[in-house]
C-alpha positions in Angstrom: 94.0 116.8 104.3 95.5 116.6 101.0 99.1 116.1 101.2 101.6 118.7 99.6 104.4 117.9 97.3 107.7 120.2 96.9 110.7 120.0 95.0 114.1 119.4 96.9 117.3 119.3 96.4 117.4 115.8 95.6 114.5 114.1 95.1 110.8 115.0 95.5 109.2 114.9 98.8 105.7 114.5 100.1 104.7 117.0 103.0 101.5 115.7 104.7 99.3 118.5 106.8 98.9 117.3 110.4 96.5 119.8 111.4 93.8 117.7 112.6 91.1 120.2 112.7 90.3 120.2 116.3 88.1 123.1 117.8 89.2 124.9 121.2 86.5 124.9 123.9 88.6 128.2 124.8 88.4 129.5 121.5 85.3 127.7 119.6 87.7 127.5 116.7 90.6 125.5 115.4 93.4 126.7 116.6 97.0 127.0 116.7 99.1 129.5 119.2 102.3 130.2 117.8 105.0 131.2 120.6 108.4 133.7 120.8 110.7 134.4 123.3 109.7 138.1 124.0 108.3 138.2 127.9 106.3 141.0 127.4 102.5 138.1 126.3 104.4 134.9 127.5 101.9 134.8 130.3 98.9 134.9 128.4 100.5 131.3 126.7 97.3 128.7 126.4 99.5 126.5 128.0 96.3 124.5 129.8 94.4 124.1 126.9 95.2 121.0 125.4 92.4 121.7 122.1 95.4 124.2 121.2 98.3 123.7 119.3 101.6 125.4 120.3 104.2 126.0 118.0 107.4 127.4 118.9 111.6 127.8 117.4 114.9 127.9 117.5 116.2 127.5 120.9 113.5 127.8 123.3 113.0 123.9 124.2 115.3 124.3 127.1 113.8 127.4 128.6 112.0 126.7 132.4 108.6 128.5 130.8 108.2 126.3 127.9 105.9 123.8 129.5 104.2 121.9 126.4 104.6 122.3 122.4 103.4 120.3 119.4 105.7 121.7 116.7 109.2 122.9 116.5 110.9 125.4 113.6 114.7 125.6 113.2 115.2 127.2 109.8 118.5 128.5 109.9 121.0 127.0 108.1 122.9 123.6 109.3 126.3 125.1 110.0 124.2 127.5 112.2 122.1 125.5 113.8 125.1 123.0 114.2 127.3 125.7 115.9 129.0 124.3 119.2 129.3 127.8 120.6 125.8 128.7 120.4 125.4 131.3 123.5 121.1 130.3 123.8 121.9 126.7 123.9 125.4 124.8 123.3 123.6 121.6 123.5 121.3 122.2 120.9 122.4 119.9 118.4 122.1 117.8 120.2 119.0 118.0 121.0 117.5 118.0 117.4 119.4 114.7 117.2 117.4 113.1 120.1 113.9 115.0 119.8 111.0 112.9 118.7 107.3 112.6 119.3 106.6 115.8 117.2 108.1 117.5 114.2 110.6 119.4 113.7 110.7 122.0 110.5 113.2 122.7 108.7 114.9 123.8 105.5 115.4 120.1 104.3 114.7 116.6 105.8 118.1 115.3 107.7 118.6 111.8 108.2 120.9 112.4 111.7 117.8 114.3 112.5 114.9 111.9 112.4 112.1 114.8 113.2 113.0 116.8 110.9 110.2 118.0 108.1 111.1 119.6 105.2 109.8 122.9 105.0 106.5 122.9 102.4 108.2 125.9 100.7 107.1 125.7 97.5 103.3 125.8 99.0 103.7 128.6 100.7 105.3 130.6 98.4 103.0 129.5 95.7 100.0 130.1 97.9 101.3 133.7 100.0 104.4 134.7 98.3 108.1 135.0 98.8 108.1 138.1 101.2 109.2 136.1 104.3 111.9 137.6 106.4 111.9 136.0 109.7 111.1 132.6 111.1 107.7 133.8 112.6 107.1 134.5 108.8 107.4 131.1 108.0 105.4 129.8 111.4 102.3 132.0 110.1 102.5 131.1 106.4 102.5 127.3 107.6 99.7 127.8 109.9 97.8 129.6 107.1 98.7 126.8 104.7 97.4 123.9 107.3 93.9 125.8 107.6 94.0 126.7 110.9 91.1 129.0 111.6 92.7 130.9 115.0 96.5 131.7 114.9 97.3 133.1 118.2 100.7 134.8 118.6 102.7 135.4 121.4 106.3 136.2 122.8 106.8 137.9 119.3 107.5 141.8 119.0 110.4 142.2 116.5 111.3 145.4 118.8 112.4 148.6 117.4 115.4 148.5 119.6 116.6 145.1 118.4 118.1 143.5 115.4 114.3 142.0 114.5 113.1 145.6 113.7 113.9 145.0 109.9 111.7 142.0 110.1 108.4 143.7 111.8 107.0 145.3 108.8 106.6 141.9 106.6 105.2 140.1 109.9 102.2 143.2 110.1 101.9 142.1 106.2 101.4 138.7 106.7 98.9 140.0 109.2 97.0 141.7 106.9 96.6 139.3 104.5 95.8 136.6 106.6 93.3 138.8 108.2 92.1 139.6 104.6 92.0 136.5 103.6 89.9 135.5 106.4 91.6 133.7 109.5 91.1 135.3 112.7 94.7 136.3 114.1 94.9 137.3 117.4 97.5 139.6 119.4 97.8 140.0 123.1 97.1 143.3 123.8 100.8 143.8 125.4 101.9 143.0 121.8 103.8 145.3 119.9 102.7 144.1 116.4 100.5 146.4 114.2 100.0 148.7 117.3 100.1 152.8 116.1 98.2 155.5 117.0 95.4 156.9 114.4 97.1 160.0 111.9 94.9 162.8 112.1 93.0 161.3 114.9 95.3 161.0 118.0 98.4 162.0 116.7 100.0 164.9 113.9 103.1 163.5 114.9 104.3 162.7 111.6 103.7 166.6 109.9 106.8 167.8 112.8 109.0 164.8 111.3 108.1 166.1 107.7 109.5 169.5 109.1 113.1 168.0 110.5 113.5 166.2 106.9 112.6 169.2 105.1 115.0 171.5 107.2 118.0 168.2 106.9 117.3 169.0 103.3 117.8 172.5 103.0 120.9 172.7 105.5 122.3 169.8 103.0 122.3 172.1 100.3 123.5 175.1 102.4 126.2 172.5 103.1 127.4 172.0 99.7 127.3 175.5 98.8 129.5 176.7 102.2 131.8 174.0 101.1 132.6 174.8 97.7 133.0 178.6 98.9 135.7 177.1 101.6 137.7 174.9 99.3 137.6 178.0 96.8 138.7 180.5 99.6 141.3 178.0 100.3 143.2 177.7 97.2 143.2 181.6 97.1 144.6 181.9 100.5 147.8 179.3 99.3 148.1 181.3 95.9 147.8 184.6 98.0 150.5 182.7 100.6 152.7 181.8 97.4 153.1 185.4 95.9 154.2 186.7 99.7 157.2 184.0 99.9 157.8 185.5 96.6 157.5 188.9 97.5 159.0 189.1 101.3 158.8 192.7 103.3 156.0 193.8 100.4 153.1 195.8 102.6 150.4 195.3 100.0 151.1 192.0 99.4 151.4 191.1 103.3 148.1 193.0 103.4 146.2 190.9 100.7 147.8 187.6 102.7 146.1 188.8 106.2 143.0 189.7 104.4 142.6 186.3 102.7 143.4 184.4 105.7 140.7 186.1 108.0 138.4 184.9 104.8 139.2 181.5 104.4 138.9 181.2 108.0 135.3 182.9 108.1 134.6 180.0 105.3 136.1 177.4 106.8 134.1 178.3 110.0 131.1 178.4 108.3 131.5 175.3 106.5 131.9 173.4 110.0 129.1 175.4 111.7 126.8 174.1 108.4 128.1 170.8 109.6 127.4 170.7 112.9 124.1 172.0 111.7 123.6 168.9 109.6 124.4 166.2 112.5 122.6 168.1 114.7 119.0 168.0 112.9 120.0 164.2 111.7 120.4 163.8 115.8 117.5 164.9 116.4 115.7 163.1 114.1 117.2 159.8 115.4 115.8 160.6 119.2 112.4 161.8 117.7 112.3 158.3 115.5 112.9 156.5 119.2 110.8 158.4 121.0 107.6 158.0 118.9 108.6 154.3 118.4 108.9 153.5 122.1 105.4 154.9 122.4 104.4 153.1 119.5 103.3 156.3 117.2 104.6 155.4 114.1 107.3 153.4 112.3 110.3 154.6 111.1 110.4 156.1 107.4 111.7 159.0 105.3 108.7 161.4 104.6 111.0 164.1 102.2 109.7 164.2 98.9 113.1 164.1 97.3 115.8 161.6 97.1 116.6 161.2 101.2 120.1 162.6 102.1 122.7 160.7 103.5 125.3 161.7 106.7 128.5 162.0 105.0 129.7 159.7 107.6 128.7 156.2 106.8 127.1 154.1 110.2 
C-alpha cells in the first residue's frame, strides 16, 4: 500500500496503511469488524475468526467481553483522555502509556505514548469529507481509506434515548456512501442503524406528526393574538382602577371598574388556557417523537412548512 502523508502540527508525518489485504474464510472478503459498547450485536462479535480485523475505542480494553483487537481509537482530546477521574476507566492513561503490539489512533503522535498513530486526517477528509461527528465516524472513514472490502459493525447504535442521537444521522451517511461507493457494510440485524419502516408502505405515521405541527402552529398564533388582547385588557383595567381612587363612592365609575376586571380576567384566562394549549400539543409531540423512535418508524424532524416555533420556555 502506498503510504499517506498529512500535515501536523509540527512537522510532516508519514501514515503507512497496515491493512494487509487478507480474505475471511467467514466472509470471502477482506475484512475488518469495527466494535462499540452497545450490548444489543456484541454477541454476534467475530471474535474466533482470526482472517478478521477488530477495531475498537475509547475505554473498552478493560471490559471482560473484549477478548481480541487489532486496532485501538482514542480521539478525544489529551486533557480528556488524560482525565484521573474518568468514571469508564481511571486507569486508562495508563494504559495508553503501556499498550503495545498494535496501534493506537489518535489526534497526533505522542511520544509518552509510543502506540500512538496520528490520525490520517487529511486523507480522509480529502477523500470522504469533513462531516464526521463521532469516533465511529472516524473508525469507518479509516476502514474505507485502508480498502477494506467488508466493514462489519457492531455494539454501535447511537440511541435515540442517549447523548449519541445527534451523531446517528452522519453515521447512516457514511453508510450510504460507502455503500455507494461500493464496500459492502454490514449491520447485525439487532442494530439500530439505518433501520425505519417504508413511508407509504408500512407506515403514514409521519402525515399525523404533520397534523400536531400544523395545529402547534396555529395555537402559536392564537397565542400571540390572546396575549396582546390580555396585556391590552390589563392596562385598561389599572387606568379604569386609577380614575375609581380618583373618584371614591362614584356608582358608574365603580361599575366600569367591576366590568373591566371580570374582562381582564376572561383575557388573562384565555391567554393561559392558549398556553396550556401550546405545551400541551408540544407534549404530545415529544411522546409521539419517542414512541415512533423506540419502534424505529422514523427520525426525529420538523415537517411544518414554516419557520418551526419555539416553547417560550427555553430546555
Amino acid at each position: 500500500m502506498t503510504p499517506y502523508y498529512l500535515i501536523t502540527e509540527d512537522w510532516l508525518v508519514m501514515y503507512t496503511p497496515l491493512n494487509k489485504g487478507i480474505k475471511s474464510k467467514r466472509t470471502e472478503k477482506n475484512t475488518v469488524a469495527l466494535v462499540g459498547f452497545s450490548q444489543t450485536t456484541r454477541d454476534e462479535i467475530p471474535w474466533d475468526d482470526k482472517d478478521t480485523e477488530i477495531w475498537s475505542l475509547n475505554e473498552a480494553a478493560v471490559q471482560t467481553w473484549m477478548r481480541r483487537f487489532d486496532r485501538w481509537f482514542q480521539l478525544h482530546p489529551e486533557e480528556n483522555f488524560n482525565r484521573p477521574n474518568n468514571p469508564n476507566d481511571p486507569n486508562h492513561p495508563k494504559w495508553l502509556r503501556e499498550a503495545k503490539g498494535f496501534p493506537i489512533y489518535m489526534q497526533k503522535q505522542y511520544d509518552y505514548i509510543p502506540a500512538s498513530v496520528a490520525l490520517p486526517l487529511g486523507e480522509i477528509t480529502k477523500a470522504y469529507g469533513s462531516y464526521l461527528t463521532s469516533s465511529l465516524a472516524f473508525m469507518l472513514t479509516t476502514a474505507m481509506l485502508e480498502g477494506f472490502e467488508r466493514i462489519e459493525l457492531y455494539g454501535f447504535e447511537l440511541g435515540t434515548k442517549t447523548e449519541y442521537h445527534y451523531q446517528k444521522a452522519n453515521a447512516e451517511y457514511l453508510i450510504g456512501l460507502a455503500r455507494g461507493l461500493g464496500f459492502e457494510i454490514y449491520l447485525p440485524e439487532g442494530c439500530s442503524l439505518c433501520k425505519g419502516k417504508m413511508y407509504g408502505f408500512e407506515t403514514l405515521d409521519v402525515i399525523y406528526r404533520q397534523k400536531l405541527e400544523y395545529r402547534k402552529d396555529a395555537i402559536k398564533v392564537a397565542l400571540e393574538e390572546k396575549r396582546d388582547k390580555a396585556k391590552l385588557e390589563e392596562g385598561a383595567f389599572l387606568m379604569v382602577e386609577k380614575f375609581k381612587d380618583l373618584n371614591p363612592g362614584n356608582k358608574e365609575v365603580l361599575e366600569l371598574h367591576e366590568n373591566q376586571r371580570k374582562i381582564t380576567r376572561m383575557a388573562l384566562a384565555e391567554a393561559n388556557f392558549t398556553i396550556g394549549a401550546f405545551k400541551e400539543v408540544q407534549k404530545a409531540i415529544t411522546l409521539y417523537d419517542d414512541h415512533l423512535e423506540t419502534t424505529g418508524s422514523f427520525p426525529k424532524q420538523d415537517y411544518t412548512k414554516t419557520k418551526k416555533v419555539e416553547d417560550d420556555e427555553t430546555d
